[in-house]
C-alpha positions as CSV (number, residue, x, y, z in Angstrom):
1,X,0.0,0.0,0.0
2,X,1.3,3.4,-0.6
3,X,2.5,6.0,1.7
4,X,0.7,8.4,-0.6
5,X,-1.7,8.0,-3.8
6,X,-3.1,11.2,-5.8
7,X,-5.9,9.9,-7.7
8,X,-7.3,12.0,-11.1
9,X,-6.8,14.8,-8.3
10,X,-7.8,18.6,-10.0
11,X,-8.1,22.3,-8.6
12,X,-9.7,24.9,-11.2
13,X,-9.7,29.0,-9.8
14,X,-12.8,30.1,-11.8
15,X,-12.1,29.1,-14.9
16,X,-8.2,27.9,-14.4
17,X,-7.4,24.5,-13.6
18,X,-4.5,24.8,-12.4
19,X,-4.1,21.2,-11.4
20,X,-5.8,18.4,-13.9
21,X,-5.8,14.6,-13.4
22,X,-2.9,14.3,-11.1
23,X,-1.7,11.0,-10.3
24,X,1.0,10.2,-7.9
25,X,1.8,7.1,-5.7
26,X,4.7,7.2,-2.9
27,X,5.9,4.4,-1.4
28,X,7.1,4.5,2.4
29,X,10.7,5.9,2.6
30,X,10.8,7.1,-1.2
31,X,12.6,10.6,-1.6
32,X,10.5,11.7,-4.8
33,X,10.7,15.0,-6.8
34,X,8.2,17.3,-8.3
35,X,9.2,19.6,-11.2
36,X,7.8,21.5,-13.8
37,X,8.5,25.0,-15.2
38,X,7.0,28.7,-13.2
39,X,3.2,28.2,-13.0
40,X,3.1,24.5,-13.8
41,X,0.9,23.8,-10.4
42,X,3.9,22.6,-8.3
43,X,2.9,24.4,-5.3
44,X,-0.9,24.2,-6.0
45,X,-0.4,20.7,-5.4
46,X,1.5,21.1,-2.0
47,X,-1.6,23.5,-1.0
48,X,-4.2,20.7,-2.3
49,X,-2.1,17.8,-0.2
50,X,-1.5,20.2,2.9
51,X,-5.3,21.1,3.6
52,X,-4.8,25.1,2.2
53,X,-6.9,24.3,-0.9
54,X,-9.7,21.8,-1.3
55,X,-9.7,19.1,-4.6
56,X,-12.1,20.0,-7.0
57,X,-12.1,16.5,-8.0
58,X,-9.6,13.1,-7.0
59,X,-8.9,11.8,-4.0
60,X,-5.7,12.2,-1.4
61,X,-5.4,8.9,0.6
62,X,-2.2,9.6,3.5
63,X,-2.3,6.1,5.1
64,X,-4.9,4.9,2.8
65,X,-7.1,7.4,4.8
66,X,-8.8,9.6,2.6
67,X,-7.9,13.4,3.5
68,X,-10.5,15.7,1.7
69,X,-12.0,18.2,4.0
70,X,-9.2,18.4,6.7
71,X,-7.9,21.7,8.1
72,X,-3.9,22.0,7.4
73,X,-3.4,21.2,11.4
74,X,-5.1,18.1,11.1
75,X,-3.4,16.9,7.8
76,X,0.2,17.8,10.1
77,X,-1.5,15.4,13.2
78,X,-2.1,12.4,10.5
79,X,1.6,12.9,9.6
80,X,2.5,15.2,6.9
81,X,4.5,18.2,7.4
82,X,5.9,21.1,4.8
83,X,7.8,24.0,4.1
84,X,7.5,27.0,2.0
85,X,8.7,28.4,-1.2
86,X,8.7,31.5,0.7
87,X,10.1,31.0,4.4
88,X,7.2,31.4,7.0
89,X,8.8,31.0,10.5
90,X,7.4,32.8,13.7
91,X,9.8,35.5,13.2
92,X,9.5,37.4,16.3
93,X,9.8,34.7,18.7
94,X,13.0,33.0,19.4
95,X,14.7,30.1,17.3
96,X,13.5,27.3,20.2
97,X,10.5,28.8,20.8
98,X,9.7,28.1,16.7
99,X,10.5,24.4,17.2
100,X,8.4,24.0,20.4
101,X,5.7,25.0,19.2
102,X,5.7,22.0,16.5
103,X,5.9,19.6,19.4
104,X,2.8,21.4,21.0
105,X,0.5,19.2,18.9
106,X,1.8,16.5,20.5
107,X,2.2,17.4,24.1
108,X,1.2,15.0,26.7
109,X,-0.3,17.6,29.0
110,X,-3.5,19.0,28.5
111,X,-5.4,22.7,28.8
112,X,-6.3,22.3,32.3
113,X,-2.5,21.3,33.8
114,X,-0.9,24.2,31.8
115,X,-3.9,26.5,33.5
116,X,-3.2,24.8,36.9
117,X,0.5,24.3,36.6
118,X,0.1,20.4,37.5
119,X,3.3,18.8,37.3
120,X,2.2,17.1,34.4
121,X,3.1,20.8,32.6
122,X,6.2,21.2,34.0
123,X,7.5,17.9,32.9
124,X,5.9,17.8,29.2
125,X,7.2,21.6,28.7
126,X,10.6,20.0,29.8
127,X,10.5,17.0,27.6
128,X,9.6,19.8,24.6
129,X,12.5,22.0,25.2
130,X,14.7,18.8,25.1
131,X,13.1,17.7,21.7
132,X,13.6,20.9,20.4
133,X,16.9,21.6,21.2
134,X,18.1,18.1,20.3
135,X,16.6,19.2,17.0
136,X,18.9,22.3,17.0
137,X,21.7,20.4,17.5
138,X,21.2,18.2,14.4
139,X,21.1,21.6,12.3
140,X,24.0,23.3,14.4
141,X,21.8,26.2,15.3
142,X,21.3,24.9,19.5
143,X,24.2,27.8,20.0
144,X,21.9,30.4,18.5
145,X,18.4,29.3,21.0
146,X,17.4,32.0,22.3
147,X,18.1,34.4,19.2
148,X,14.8,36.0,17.4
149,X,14.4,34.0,13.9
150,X,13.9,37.0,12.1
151,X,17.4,37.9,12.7
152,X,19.1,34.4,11.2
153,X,20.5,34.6,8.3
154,X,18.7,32.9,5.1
155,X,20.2,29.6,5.1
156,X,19.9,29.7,8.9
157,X,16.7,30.4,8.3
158,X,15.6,27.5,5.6
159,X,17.6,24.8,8.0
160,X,15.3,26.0,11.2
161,X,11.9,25.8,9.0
162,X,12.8,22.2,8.3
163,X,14.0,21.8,11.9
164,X,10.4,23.2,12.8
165,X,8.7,20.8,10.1
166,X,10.5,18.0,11.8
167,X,9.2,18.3,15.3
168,X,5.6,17.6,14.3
169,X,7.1,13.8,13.8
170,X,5.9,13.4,10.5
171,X,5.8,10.5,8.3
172,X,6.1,12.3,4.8
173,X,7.8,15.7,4.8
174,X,6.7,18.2,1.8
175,X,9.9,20.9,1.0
176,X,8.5,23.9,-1.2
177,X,11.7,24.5,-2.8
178,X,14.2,24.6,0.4
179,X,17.3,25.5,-2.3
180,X,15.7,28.7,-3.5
181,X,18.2,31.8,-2.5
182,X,21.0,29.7,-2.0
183,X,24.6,29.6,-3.5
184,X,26.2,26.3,-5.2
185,X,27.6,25.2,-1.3
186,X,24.4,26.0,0.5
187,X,22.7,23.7,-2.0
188,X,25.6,21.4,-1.8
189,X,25.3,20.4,1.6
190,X,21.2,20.8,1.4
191,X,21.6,18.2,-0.7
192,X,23.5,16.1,1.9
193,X,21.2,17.1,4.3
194,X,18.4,15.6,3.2
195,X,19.4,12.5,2.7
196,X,20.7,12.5,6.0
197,X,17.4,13.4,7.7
198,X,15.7,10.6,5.5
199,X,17.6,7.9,7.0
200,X,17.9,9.6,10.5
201,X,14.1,10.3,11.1
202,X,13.0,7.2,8.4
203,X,11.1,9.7,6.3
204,X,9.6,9.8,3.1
205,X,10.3,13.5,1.4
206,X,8.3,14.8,-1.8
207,X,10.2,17.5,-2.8
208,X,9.9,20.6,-5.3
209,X,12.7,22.1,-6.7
210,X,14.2,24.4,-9.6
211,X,17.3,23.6,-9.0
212,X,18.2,20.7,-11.2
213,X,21.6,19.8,-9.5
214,X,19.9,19.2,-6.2
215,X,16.8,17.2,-8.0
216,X,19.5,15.1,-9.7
217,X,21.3,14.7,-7.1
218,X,19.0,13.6,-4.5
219,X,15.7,12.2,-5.9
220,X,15.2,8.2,-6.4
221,X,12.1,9.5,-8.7
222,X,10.4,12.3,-10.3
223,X,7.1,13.3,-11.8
224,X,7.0,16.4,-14.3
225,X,4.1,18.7,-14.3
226,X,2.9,21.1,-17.3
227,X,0.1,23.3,-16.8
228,X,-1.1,21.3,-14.2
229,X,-0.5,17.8,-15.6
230,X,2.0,14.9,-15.2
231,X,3.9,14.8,-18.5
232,X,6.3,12.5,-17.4
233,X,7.6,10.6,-14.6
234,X,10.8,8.1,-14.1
235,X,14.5,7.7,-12.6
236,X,16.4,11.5,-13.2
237,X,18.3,9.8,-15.9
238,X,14.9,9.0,-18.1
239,X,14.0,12.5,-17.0
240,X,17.1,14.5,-18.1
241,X,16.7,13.1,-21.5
242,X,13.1,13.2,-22.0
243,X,11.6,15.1,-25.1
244,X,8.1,16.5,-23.3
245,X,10.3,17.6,-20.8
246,X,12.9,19.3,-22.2
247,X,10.0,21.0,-24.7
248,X,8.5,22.2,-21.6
249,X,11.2,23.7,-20.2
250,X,12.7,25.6,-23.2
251,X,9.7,26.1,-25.2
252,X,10.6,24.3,-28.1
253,X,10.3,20.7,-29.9
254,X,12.6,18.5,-29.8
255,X,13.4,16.1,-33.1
């Protein structure tokens, strides 16, 4: 059974369909890209899987549960987490604070310990901080805490997003393009750090990317979309030299 099947899933905005037919199915532990030139319905599709937008049509099954009609905090309690093209941390409260509140989801205290102060608070906000700054650790950022996040810089920035991601314990993790903005190094070791989070945390990672070094690089498997439509899909080296592909990106055919 897979970790993740689209079925004929579509979006339309008025008269736009901005997603059409999708089909997708993600095996447990699969690190899987999704690509496609500006406007193709990459991150539509993040926002259809992540509870933002609501399917027009198709199914989501996460778990073979099916997932239409959930609010985005109850997609991240059955298990799937994401980041953003465009980084969207709490950015006036501290770096920790950021990745505690990912773990609140799961905390075993309830509303009427933390309004009481029961002991039962006081140990499940301990356990948190612990989580979180094991977490910090793991992206060398537990020496920078108590900073504000607004005032990382960038990469800082994408690595503590992921770092939040990952304290909701998710099963699949969705990045929204965690290269963009960085230089040839950044991406580099991106690259190395996703694999290493796969195997450390057992994930399974869909990602989307423009960057076709860190695609190559990293992905077992890819799916192409083209105004909203799989065009192809296949190992990077059936992708790299695949003629609906390479049209798409450049705009021309391809004899």
């Amino acid at each position: 059974m897979p970790l993740l099947k689209i079925e004929k899933l579509s979006k339309s905005f008025g008269g736009l369909k901005a997603v059409s037919n999708l089909n997708i199915e993600i095996n447990e532990g699969e690190l899987i890209g999704l690509i496609g030139p500006n406007g193709a319905g990459k991150t539509t599709a993040f926002n259809l899987l992540t509870g933002v937008y609501e399917q027009s049509e198709g199914k989501i099954l996460f778990q073979d549960k099916d997932m239409r009609g959930l609010k985005p905090y109850h997609v991240t309690q059955r298990g799937m987490a994401r980041t953003f093209q465009n980084i969207r941390l709490f950015s006036d409260l501290s770096v920790i604070d950021n990745v505690k509140i990912a773990y609140h989801q799961r905390s075993s205290y309830g509303v009427f310990s933390a309004f009481l102060r029961l002991p039962s608070y006081y140990a499940g906000e301990e356990e948190m901080q612990q989580k979180a700054m094991e977490l910090l650790k793991i992206f060398n950022l537990d020496h920078k805490a108590e900073e504000i996040a607004k005032n990382l810089p960038y990469g800082e920035q994408r690595r503590l997003e992921i770092a939040r991601a990952l304290g909701t314990e998710p099963k699949l993790l969705l990045l929204d393009e965690p290269a963009a903005g960085m230089n040839p190094q950044e991406t580099h070791d991106l690259m190395n750090l996703i694999r290493w989070i796969r195997e450390k945390f057992k994930l399974t990672i869909l990602l989307i990317e423009h960057d076709m070094s860190l695609v190559m690089g990293v992905c077992e498997r890819i799916y192409v979309l083209d105004y909203g439509m799989i065009i192809a899909q296949g190992a990077p080296d059936e992708i790299k030299s695949n003629p609906k592909v390479i049209e798409a990106y450049l705009g021309e055919e391809v004899v």
